[in-house]
C-alpha positions as CSV (number, residue, x, y, z in Angstrom):
1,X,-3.8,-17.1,-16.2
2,X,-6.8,-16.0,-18.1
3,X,-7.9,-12.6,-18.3
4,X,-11.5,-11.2,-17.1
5,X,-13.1,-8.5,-18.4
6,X,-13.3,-6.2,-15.1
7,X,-17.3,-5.4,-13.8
8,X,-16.8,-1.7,-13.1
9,X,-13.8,-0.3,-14.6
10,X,-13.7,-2.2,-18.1
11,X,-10.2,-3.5,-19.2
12,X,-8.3,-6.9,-18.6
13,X,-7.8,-7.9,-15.1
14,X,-6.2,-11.2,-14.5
15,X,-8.3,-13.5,-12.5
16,X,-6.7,-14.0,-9.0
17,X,-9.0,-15.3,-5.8
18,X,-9.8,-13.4,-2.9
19,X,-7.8,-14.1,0.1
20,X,-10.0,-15.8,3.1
21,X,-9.2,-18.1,5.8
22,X,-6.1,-19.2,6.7
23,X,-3.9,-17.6,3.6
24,X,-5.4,-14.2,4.9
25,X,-4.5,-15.2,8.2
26,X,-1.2,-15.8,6.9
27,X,-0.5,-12.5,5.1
28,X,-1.8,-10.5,8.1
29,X,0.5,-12.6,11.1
30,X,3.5,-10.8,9.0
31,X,2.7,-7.5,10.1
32,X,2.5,-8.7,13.5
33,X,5.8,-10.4,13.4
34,X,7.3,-7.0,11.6
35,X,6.5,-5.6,14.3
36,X,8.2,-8.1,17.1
37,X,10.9,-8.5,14.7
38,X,11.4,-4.8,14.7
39,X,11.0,-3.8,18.6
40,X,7.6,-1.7,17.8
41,X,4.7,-1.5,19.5
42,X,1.5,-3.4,18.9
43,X,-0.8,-1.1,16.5
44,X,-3.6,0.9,18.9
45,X,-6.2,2.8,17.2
46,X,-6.0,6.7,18.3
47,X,-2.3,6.2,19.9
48,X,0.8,6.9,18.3
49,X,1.4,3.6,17.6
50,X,2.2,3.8,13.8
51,X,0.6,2.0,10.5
52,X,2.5,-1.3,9.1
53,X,1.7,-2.5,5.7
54,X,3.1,-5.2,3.5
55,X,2.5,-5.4,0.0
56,X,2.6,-8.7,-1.4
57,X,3.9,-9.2,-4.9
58,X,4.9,-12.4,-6.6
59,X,6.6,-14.5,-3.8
60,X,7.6,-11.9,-2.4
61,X,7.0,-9.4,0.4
62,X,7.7,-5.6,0.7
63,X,7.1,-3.8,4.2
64,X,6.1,0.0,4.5
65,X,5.9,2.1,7.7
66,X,4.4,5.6,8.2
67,X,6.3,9.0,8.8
68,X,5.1,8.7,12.5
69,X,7.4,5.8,13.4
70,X,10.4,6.8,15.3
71,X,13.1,7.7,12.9
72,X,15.0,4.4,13.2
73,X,12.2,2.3,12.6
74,X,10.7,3.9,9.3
75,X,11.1,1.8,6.0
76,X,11.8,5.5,4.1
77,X,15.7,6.5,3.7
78,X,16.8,10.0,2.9
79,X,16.7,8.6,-1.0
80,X,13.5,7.2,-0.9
81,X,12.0,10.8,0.6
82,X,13.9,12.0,-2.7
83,X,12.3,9.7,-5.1
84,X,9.0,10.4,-3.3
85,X,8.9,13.8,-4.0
86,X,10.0,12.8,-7.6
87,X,7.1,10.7,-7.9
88,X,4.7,13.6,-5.9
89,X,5.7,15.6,-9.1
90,X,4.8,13.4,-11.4
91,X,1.5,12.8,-10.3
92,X,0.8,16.4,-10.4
93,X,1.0,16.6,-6.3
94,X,3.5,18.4,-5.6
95,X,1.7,21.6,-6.4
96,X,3.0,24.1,-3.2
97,X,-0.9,25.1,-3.6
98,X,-2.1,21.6,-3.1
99,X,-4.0,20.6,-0.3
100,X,-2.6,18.5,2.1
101,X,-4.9,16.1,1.8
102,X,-3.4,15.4,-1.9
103,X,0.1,14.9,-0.4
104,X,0.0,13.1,3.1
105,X,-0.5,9.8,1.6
106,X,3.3,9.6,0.5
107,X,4.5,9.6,4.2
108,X,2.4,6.8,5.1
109,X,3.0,2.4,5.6
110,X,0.5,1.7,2.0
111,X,3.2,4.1,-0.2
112,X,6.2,2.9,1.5
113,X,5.0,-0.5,1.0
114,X,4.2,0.0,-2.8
115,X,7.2,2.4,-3.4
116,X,9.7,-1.0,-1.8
117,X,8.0,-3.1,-4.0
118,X,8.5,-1.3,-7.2
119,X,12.0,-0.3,-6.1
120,X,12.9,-3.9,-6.3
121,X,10.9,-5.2,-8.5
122,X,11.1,-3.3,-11.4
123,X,8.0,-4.2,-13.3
124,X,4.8,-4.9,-11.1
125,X,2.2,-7.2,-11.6
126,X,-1.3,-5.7,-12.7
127,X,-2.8,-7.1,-9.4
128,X,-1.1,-6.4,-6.0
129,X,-2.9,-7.2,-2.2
130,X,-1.6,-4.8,0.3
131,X,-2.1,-5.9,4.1
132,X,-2.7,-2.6,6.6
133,X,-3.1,-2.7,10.1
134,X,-5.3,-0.2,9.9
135,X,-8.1,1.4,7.8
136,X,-6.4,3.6,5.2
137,X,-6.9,7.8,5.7
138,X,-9.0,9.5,3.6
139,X,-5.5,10.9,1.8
140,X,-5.0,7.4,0.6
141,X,-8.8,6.3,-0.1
142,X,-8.8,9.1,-2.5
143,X,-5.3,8.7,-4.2
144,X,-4.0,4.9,-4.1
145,X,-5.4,4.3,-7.9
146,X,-3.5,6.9,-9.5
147,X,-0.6,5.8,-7.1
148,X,-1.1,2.0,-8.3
149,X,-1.5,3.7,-11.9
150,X,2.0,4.8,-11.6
151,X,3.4,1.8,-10.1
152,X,1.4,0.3,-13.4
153,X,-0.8,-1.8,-11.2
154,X,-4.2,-2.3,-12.7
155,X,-5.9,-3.4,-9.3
156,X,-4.5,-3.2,-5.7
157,X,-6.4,-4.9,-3.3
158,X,-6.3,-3.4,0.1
159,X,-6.9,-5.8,3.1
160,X,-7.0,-4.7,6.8
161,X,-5.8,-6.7,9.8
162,X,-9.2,-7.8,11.9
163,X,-11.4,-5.8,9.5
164,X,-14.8,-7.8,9.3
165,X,-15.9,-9.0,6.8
166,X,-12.4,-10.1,5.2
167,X,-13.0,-8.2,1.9
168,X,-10.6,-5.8,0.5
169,X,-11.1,-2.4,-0.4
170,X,-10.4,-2.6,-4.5
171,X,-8.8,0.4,-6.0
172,X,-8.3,0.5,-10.2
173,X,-5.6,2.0,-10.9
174,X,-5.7,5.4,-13.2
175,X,-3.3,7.6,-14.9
176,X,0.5,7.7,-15.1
């Protein structure tokens, strides 16, 4: 793979397409079939209905679910809520005087996702897609770079499921 010089962040990026068509079409049918596979409703804007995300790294495939799923059907274990707020310190977020706009983002489907990932994975790749069923919160439009900085991602490409037009939302990612 050849490298690119990135357009607005400077820095190495390897060049990897764009998802369109029917491999985007592809990506996004998992989070539907999560989602039969797992009992849970189909996602409805405004209704308690949960956020599914699936991170796609390599070959493989890492699912995340938010904090409002019921209990049995969140991706998060009592050891990964541990790890989480491990990580929350880390980042300089787990500040008691934070806002809570600097912390919700670790309770929802993109984290759970990217935390799975990494979990099994080990070493991630400097690009990563990530397929939500949903448009992300403003918690995780302002964080996911530094979160994909920690998971050393270099650019995480955020897709969401019948989003027109089928671009993703790019985030760099920043600090450690």
């Amino acid at each position: 793979m050849f490298p690119a010089r990135h357009l607005m962040g400077g820095g190495d990026v390897p060049l990897v397409p764009l998802l369109s068509g029917g491999p985007l079409d592809t990506e996004m049918a998992r989070i539907t079939q999560f989602r039969d596979e797992n009992d849970l409703p189909e996602y409805v804007r405004g209704d308690k209905t949960g956020t599914v995300a699936v991170a796609h790294v390599g070959d493989d495939h890492f699912y995340g679910t938010n904090s409002g799923m019921p209990t049995e059907r969140t991706t998060m274990t009592a050891a990964d809520i541990q790890a989480m707020r491990a990580i929350m310190h880390a980042l300089g977020f787990a500040d008691p005087t934070a806002s809570q706009n600097t912390q919700q983002h670790f309770t929802h489907a993109e984290f759970a996702a990217l935390y799975a990932a990494s979990l099994r994975r080990g070493t991630m790749p400097e690009v990563v897609e990530l397929f939500v069923d949903r448009d992300t919160c403003e918690s995780c439009q302002n964080h996911l770079d530094r979160l994909a900085g920690y998971f050393g991602i270099k650019e995480l490409r955020v897709y969401f499921f019948n989003a027109p037009p089928p671009q993703p939302v790019i985030y760099k990612g920043r600090g450690r």
